[in-house]
N, C-alpha and C positions, 0 to 999 in steps of 0.2 A: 502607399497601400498598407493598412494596419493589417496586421496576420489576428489574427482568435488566438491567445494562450490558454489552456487551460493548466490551471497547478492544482494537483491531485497532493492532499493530506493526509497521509494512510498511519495508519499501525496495521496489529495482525486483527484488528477485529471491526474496526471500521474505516471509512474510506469519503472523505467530503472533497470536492470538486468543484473548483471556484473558475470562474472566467475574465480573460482581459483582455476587453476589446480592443485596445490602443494600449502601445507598450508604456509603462508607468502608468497607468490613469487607473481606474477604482477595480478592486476585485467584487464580483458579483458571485453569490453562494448558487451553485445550483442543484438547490436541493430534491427537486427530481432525480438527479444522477447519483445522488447519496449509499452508499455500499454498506452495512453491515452484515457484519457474520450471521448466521440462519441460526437455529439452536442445534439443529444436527452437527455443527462444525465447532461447536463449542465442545469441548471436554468437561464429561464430569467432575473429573477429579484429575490433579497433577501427578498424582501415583501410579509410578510404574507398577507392572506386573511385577511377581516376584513368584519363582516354582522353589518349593521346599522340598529339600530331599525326602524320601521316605526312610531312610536310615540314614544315623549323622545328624549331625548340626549342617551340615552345609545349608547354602541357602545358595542363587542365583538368579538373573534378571531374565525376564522371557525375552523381552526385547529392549534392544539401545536405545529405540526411539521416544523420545517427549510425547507425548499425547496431546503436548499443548502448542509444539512445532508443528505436528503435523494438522493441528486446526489452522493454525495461524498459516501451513502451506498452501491447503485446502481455499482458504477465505482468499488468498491475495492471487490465487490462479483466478479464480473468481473475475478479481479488480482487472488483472490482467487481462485477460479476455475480454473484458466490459471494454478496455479500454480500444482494443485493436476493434471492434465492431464499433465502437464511435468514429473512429480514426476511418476507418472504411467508409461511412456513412458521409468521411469531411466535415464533420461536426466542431473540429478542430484544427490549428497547425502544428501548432508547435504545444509539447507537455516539458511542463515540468513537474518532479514527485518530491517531494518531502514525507521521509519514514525515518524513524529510528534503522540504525545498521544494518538489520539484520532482517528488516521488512522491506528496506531497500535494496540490499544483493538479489533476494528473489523477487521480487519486482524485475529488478534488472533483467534477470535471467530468463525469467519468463514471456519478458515481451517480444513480441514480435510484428515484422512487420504487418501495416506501415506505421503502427502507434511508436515501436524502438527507433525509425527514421525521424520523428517528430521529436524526440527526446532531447532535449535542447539543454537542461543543465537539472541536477540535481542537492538536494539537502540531505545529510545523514543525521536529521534530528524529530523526534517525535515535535509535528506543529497541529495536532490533532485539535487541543484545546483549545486553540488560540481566536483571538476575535479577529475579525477582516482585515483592519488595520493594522494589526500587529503583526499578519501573514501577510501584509502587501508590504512593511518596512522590511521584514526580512528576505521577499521578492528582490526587492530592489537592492538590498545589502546583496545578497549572490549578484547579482548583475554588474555591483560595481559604481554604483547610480548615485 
């Protein structure tokens, strides 16, 4: 019995999502499921706030937070949830994600079941770019193949 893989290509601003039907055999793009960030989630600018004292030099940060984390939070809650209503739907078995570090912890963290029950092995590398081919030898490199 072949299981459905899907392997999901994410950064914090888009998200492509490839299928395979038979384990090792061709990845197929499905670009219906394809994710990008919305423009509301994009950040204007990487610039923190900054509040000037009114007397003094002082200066200080309004807030700790990135503008460009918290789009990048925003977009992959997004992927996340796209994914557990797939996963619900059985549209899938088994995912695998490929993100950079740091698009990959939240992903992680965010999934939930049944798409985290599905989660069968992970990449910590941006394969956003990459052609079919190039994402199906790096498949199979995680696998071991």
């Amino acid at each position: 019995m072949n299981e459905v893989t899907w392997i999901v290509a994410a950064d914090g601003r888009q998200a492509d999502v490839y299928e395979e039907r038979r384990r090792g055999g061709p990845l197929q793009r499905l670009a219906e499921r394809a994710l990008h960030a919305e423009d509301s989630e994009q950040p204007k600018s990487r610039q923190r706030a900054t509040v000037h004292n009114r007397f003094g030099f002082g200066r200080h940060s309004a807030g700790d937070e990135d503008v460009v984390e918290l789009s990048e939070a925003r977009f992959l809650e997004r992927v996340s949830d796209a994914l557990e209503r797939w996963a619900k739907a059985g549209l899938y078995d088994q995912l695998v994600v490929m993100a950079p570090p740091r698009a990959l912890g939240h992903l992680r963290r965010a999934l939930k079941s049944p798409a985290a029950e599905r989660l069968v092995l992970t990449d910590n590398h941006d394969r956003v770019m990459l052609e079919v081919e190039a994402l199906r030898r790096h498949l199979r490199t995680l696998r071991g193949q």
